[in-house]
N, C-alpha and C positions, 0 to 999 in steps of 0.2 A: 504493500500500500504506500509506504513511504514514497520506494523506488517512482510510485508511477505519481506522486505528487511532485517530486523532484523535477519529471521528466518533462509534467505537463508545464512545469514553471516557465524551465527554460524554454518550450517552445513556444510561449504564451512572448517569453520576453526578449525573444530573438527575432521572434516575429515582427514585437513593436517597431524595434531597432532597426529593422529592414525596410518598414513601413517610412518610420521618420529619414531613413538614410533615402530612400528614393524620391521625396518630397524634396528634401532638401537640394539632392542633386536635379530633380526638375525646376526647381525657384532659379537655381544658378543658372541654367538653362536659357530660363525666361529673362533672365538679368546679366547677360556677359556683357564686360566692357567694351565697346568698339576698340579692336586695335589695328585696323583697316579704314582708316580718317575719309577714302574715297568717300563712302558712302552719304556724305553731308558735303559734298560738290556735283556738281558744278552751286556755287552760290554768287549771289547777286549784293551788289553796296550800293544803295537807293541815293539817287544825288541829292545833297542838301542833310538826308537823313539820316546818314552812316559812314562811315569810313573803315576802312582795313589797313590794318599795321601787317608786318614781316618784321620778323623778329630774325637778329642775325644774321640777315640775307646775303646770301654768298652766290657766285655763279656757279651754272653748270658743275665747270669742271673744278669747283673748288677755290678757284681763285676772290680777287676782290671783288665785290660788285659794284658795276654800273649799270646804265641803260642810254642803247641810242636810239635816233630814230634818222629814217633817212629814205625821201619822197621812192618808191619803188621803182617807176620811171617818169621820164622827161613829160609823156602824152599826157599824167597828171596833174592837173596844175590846183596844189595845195596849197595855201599860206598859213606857216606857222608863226603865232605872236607869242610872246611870252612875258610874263608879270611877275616882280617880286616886290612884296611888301616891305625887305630891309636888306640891301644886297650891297657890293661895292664892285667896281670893274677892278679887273687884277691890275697889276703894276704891267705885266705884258702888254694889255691893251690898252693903256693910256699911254705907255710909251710910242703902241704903234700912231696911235688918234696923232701925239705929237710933233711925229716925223713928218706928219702931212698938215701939218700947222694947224689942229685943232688943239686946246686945251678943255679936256676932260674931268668933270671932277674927280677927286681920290678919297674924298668921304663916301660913307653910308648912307643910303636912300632910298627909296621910292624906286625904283628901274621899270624901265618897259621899254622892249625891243618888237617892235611894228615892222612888217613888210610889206608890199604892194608891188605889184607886176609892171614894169614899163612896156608901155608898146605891146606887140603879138608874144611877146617873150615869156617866158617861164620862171619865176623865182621859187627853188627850195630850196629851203631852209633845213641844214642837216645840223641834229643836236645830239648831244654827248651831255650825261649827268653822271658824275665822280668825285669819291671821295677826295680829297685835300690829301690826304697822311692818313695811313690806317685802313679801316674798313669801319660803316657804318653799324651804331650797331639795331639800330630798327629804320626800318622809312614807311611810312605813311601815304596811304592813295585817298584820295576821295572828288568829289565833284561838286561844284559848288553854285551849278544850273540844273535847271531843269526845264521840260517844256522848249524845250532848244531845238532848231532845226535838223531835218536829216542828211544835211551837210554840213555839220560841224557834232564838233568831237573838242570836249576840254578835260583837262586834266590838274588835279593839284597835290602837290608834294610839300613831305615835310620829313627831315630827319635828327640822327639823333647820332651824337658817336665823335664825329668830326664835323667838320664844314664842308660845303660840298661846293664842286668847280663845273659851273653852266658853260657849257659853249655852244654858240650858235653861229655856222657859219653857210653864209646865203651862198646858194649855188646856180649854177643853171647857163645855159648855151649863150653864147653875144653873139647878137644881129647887129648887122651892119657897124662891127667895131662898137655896137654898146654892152654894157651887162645889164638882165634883165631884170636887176633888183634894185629897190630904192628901199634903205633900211632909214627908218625913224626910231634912234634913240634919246631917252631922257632917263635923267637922274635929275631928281626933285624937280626943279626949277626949270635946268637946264637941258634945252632939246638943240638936238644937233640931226641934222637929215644928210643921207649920203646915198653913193648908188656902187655898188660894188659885190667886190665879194670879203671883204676883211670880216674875220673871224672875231668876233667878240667876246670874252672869257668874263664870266660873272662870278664873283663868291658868295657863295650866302650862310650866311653862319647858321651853325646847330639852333633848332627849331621855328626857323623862321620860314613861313609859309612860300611859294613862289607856285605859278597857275602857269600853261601852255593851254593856248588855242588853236585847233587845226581850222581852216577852214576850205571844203572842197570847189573848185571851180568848176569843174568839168560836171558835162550833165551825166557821160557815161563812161566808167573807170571801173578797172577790173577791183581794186579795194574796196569802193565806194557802192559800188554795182547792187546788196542788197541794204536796203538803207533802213532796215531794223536790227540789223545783226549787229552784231562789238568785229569791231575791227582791231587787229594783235598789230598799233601801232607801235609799239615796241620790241625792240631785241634786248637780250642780257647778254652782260659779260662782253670779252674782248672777242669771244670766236663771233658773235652775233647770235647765239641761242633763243629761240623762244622761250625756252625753259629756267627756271632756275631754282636756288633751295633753301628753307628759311627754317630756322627751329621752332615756329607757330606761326599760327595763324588766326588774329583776332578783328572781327567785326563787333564794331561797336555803333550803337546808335549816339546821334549827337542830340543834348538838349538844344530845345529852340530859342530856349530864354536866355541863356547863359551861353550858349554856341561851344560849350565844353562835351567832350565824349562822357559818354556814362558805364558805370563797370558793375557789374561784370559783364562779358562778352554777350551779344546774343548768340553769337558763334566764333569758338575759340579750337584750334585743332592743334594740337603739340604733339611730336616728334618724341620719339624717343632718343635717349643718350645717345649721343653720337652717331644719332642716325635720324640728319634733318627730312624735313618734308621736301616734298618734290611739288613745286607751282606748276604744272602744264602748262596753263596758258594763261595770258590775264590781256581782256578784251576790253579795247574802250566804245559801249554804247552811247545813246542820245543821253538819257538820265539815269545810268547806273555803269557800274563796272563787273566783268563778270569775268569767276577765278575759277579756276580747273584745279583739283590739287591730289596729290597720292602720298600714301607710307605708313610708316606702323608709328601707333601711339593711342592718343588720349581725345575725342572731342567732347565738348562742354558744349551745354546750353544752357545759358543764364548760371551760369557755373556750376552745370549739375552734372556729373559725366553721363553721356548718350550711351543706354543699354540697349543691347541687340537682342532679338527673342529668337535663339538658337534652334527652341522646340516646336517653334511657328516655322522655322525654315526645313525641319525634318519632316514634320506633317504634310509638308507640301508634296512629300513622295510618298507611294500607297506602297509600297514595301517595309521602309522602313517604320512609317508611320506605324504600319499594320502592328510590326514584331512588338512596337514601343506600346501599343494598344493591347495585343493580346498579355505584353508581360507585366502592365497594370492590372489587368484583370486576376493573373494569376496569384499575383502575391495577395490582391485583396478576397479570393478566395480564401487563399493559406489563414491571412490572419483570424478571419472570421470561422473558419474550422479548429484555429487555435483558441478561439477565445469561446465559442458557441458551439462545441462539439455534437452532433446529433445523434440523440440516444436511437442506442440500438433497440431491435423489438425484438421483445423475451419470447422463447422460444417455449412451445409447447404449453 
């Protein structure tokens, strides 16, 4: 009698154990971390309403990060302007302005570099954004129009690390012995109008905003061509990549009151140790920006990590669904025969 008390114990309580242990490992099931960040991309940064940071951002291959941009061909005819709220020309370029008997300021100010097409001509404007010394170590994207034309495209930066070095230099074919750009610069006060092609080099210190304007002329250009889509006006890095790699990635909304970002993320994607995310692509639309991204790690929403439901993704196949269905069944058999045994009928 003992013996079969003992026996029913333990199977009353191995049973439970079994019960609780496959609960337990269904809840986790239902709850794993993303560690495949894809699956919250492609995402979108609303102009006016959000901004995305890159945290770390390095190229491709490893090296420092920059980004250029540079008209794809001659038949396009885009004009790009650019804006900084507190920048200064380098010492290179107010030497060059001098040689040619302009005196440029060498304070901090106000900058805006304007271009306009002379004649049947073509002026692009080819840009380079790089760090000073170092490597950056966050930059910032966001938009700060909306309701904008389907031929035009803005952008606005901001970073963090070092000081970063704008160059803008106007390009494009001369007709009849002229060049096809008339560039209009000013610092504060001071506007100075030219036509050429001289290279402008801008600094603009750690966290100070500065905006780029495209704007298309052509009614039909193979970039330009569907006029909802984000256009990958950018390259990374010195090889020219589309691609490049950041140790996160955070979208954040901006207040309207205060024009300050607000935290936590609505969408924050990080990388594991030493092994950044990978951006695919980053698209400038009418009024948003749109980012492609891959790697293993962590994503948050409103800083809450995003769980995957692993046992929603098994269900999806009638095999395996099945085996996971029949083998609930069967332990909830066991324990209910453990605990509810069905008396036998007495004989005779």
């Amino acid at each position: 009698m003992k013996s079969f008390l003992n026996t029913s114990l333990a199977t009353k309580t191995l049973s439970v154990a079994a019960l609780l242990s496959a609960v337990a490992i269904e809840w986790t099931l239902v709850n794993v971390s993303v560690s495949e960040v894809a699956g919250q991309f492609p995402a979108t940064v609303r102009a006016r309403d959000e901004v995305v940071t890159f945290l770390a951002p390095a190229a491709a291959t490893g090296d420092s990060f920059l980004f250029e941009y540079a008209q794809p061909t001659e038949s396009e005819k885009v004009l790009l302007d650019a804006f900084f709220d507190r920048a200064q020309l380098s010492e290179v370029t107010v030497a060059a302005l001098k040689s040619l008997q302009v005196l440029a300021p060498t304070t901090s100010g106000v900058i805006a570099h304007l271009t306009s097409n002379v004649g049947s001509g073509s002026c692009a404007t080819k840009l380079r954004v790089e760090p000073v010394s170092g490597q950056f170590s966050s930059i910032e994207f966001s938009q700060s129009a909306d309701d904008i034309s389907s031929d035009y495209r803005a952008l606005a930066v901001r970073f963090t690390g070092t000081d970063g070095l704008v160059t803008l230099t106007p390009q494009g074919a001369f007709h009849d012995g002229v060049s096809p750009c008339k560039v209009e610069l000013s610092v504060g006060e001071w506007t100075q109008s030219a036509q050429g092609f001289l290279p402008m080099k801008i600094r603009v210190p750690v966290g100070e905003s500065f905006r780029f304007h495209w704007r298309n002329l052509t009614e039909r250009t193979t970039t330009w061509k569907n006029k909802s889509s984000p256009i990958a006006l950018l390259s990374f890095g010195a090889s020219a990549n589309d691609r490049f790699l950041s140790d996160s990635i955070a979208i954040r909304s901006v207040n309207p009151k205060t024009g300050k970002v607000d935290d936590p993320p609505s969408l924050e994607a990080r990388g594991q140790k030493h092994a950044p995310l990978t951006v695919l692509s980053f698209g400038v639309n009418q009024n948003q920006l749109e980012i492609s991204a891959s790697g293993k790690g962590r994503a948050l929403r409103r800083g809450s990590i995003v769980r995957q439901n692993v046992l929603e993704t098994v269900n999806k196949y009638p095999i395996p669904s099945a085996l996971l269905g029949a083998g609930n069944l069967a332990l909830i058999a066991w324990v209910k025969r453990a605990w509810f045994p069905a008396r036998q009928k007495e004989n005779g």
